[in-house]
N, C-alpha and C positions, 0 to 999 in steps of 0.2 A: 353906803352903796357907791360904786362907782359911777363915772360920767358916761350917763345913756345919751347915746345917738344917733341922730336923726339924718340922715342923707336926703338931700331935696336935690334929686336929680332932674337935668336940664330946665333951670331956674327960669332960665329968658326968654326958651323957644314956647315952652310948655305950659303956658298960663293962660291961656285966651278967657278964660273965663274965673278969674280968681280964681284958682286951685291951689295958687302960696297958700291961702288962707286954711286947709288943711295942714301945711307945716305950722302954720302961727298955732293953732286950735291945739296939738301934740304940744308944743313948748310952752304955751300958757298952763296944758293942765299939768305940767312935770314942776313948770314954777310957781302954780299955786301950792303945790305941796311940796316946795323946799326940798325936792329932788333936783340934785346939779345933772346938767344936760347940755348941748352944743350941739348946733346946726351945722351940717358940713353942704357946702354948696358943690353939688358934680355938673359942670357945664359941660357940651357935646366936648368931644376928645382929649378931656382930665381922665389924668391915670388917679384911678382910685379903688380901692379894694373895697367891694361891698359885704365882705365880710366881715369889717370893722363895722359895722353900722348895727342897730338894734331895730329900726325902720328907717323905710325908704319909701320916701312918696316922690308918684310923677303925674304932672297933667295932662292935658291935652292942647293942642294948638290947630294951626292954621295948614294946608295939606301941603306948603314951600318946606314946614320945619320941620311936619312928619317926614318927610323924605331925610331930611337932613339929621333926624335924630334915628330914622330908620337902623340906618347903615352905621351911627354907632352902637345903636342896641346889639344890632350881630358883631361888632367888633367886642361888644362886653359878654356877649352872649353863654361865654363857660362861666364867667365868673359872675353874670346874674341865674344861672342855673342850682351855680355852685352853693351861692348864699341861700337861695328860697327851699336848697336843700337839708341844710344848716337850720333852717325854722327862722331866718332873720321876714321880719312883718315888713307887706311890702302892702301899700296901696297905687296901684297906677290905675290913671284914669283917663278914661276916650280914648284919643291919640295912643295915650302909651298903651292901655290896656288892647287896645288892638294887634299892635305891634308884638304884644308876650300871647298872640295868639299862633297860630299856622302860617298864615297868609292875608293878607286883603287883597281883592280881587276888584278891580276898578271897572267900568263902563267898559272902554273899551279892550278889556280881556286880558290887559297887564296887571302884575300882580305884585305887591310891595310882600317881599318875605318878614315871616315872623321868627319868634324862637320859640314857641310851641310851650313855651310853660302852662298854661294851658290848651284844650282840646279843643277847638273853636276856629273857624275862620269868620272872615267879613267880607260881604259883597257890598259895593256903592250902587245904592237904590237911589228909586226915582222920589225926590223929595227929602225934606229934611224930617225930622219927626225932635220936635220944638215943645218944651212946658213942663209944669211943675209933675213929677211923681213919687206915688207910695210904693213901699216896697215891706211887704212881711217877709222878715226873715230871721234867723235864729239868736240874731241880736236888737230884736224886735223889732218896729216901726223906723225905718226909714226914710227919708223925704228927702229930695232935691231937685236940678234943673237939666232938664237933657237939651241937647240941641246938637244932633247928628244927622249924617245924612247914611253913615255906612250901618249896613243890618249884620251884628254879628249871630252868627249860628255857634250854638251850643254841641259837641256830639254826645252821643248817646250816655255816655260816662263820666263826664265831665259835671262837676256840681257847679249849680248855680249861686251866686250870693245872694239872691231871695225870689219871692214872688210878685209881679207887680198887678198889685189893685188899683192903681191910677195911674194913667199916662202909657209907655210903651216898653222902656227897654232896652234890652238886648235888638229886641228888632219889632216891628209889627202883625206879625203872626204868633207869636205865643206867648207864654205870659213870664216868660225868664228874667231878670236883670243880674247883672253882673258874671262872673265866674270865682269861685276858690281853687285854689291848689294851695296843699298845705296852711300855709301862715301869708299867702299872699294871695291879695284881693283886688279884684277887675271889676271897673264899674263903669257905668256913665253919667254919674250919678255930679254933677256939678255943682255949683250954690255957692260957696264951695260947701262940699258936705258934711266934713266933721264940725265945724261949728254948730250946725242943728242937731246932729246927731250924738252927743256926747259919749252916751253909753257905747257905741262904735268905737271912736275914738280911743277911748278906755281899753277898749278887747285889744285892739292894735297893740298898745302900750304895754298890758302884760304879756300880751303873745310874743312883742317882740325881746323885752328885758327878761322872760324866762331862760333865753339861750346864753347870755354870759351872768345875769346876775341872781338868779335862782328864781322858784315861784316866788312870785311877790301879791298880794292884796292892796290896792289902789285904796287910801283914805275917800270916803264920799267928800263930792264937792255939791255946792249950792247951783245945781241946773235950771231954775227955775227962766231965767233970761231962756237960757239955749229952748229950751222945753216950748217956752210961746213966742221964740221965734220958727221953731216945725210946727207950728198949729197953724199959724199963719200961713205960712207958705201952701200947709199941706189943703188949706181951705179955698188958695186962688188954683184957676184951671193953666 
């Protein structure tokens, strides 16, 4: 097999809450199974073609760096359209997944533009919505850490990435987390996620190496660590 790719884009701005740990969690399971792989680092205004990449994770940060990473997501904006087009696996989270929404829509009635890859906007609500949640969804049990303040809206046809039975969300009135389009996954889902979540992890992994290196079947790894550290988490409020 050739050398799968992982793009961890905006390394620096985009981490407020450990979300590298997403990229770690992706490169330990490639090298636990003696799959060759390399981390490419895209910092705000590196030229880099996200169509070399197999996945692409982004976090979230602080509302000085959203701005600053805004305005290069719409400078990337054909060529992250182009790839999530392509089926390359994207996971962005808070921050970024808002930004690959329509719009967020601030207090005072300005509004940071998105690139619409999904169908969604966000409004900055009153209060932060902070603490561990569950999420059923089609890669089962879910668990992580939200701590947002902006409420994103789902529309009407836009899928969600699961259900949440603990905690909030997408937002405080209904019971959505995350969005899908395609091979790429919106969450706010923190902790960082894929460590608890393996089996997640894993779907990314083949979703994204199916597009240059054909179907592939992931050898089972030993989850048991990851497995009771989401019992844990998923047992504190």
């Amino acid at each position: 097999m050739t050398e799968v790719v992982i793009a961890h884009l905006f390394p620096r701005r985009m981490n407020i809450y450990g979300d590298t740990g997403n990229v770690i969690a992706l490169s330990r399971r490639l090298e636990w199974r003696s799959i060759p792989h390399r981390v490419d680092l895209v910092p705000v205004g590196s030229d880099y073609d996200l169509l070399n990449a197999d996945v692409v994770v982004a976090g979230g940060g602080e509302d000085s760096s959203q701005i600053e990473v805004a305005r290069d997501v719409l400078a990337r904006s054909e060529n992250l359209h182009a790839a999530v087009d392509a089926g390359v696996a994207f996971l962005v989270v808070c921050g970024t997944y808002q930004l690959f929404g329509l719009r967020f829509i601030a207090t005072d009635g300005s509004e940071l533009p998105g690139i619409g890859v999904f169908d969604a906007e966000t409004l900055s609500g009153e209060g932060r919505l902070i603490g561990n949640v569950i999420v059923e969804s089609d890669f089962g049990r879910l668990v992580g850490f939200e701590n947002h303040g902006g409420r994103t809206m789902l529309a009407a046809g836009q899928a969600a990435l699961g259900k949440v039975v603990k905690g909030n969300g997408n937002n405080d009135t209904t019971d959505e987390e995350g969005a899908v389009t395609n091979n790429c996954f919106g969450t706010y889902l923190h902790g960082s996620v894929l460590p608890k979540n393996p089996q997640f992890a894993d779907e990314l992994l083949i979703r994204g190496m199916a597009r240059r290196h054909g179907a592939v079947s992931l050898e089972p790894l030993d989850d048991r660590a990851e497995m009771a550290a989401a019992d844990s988490a998923a047992g504190r409020p």
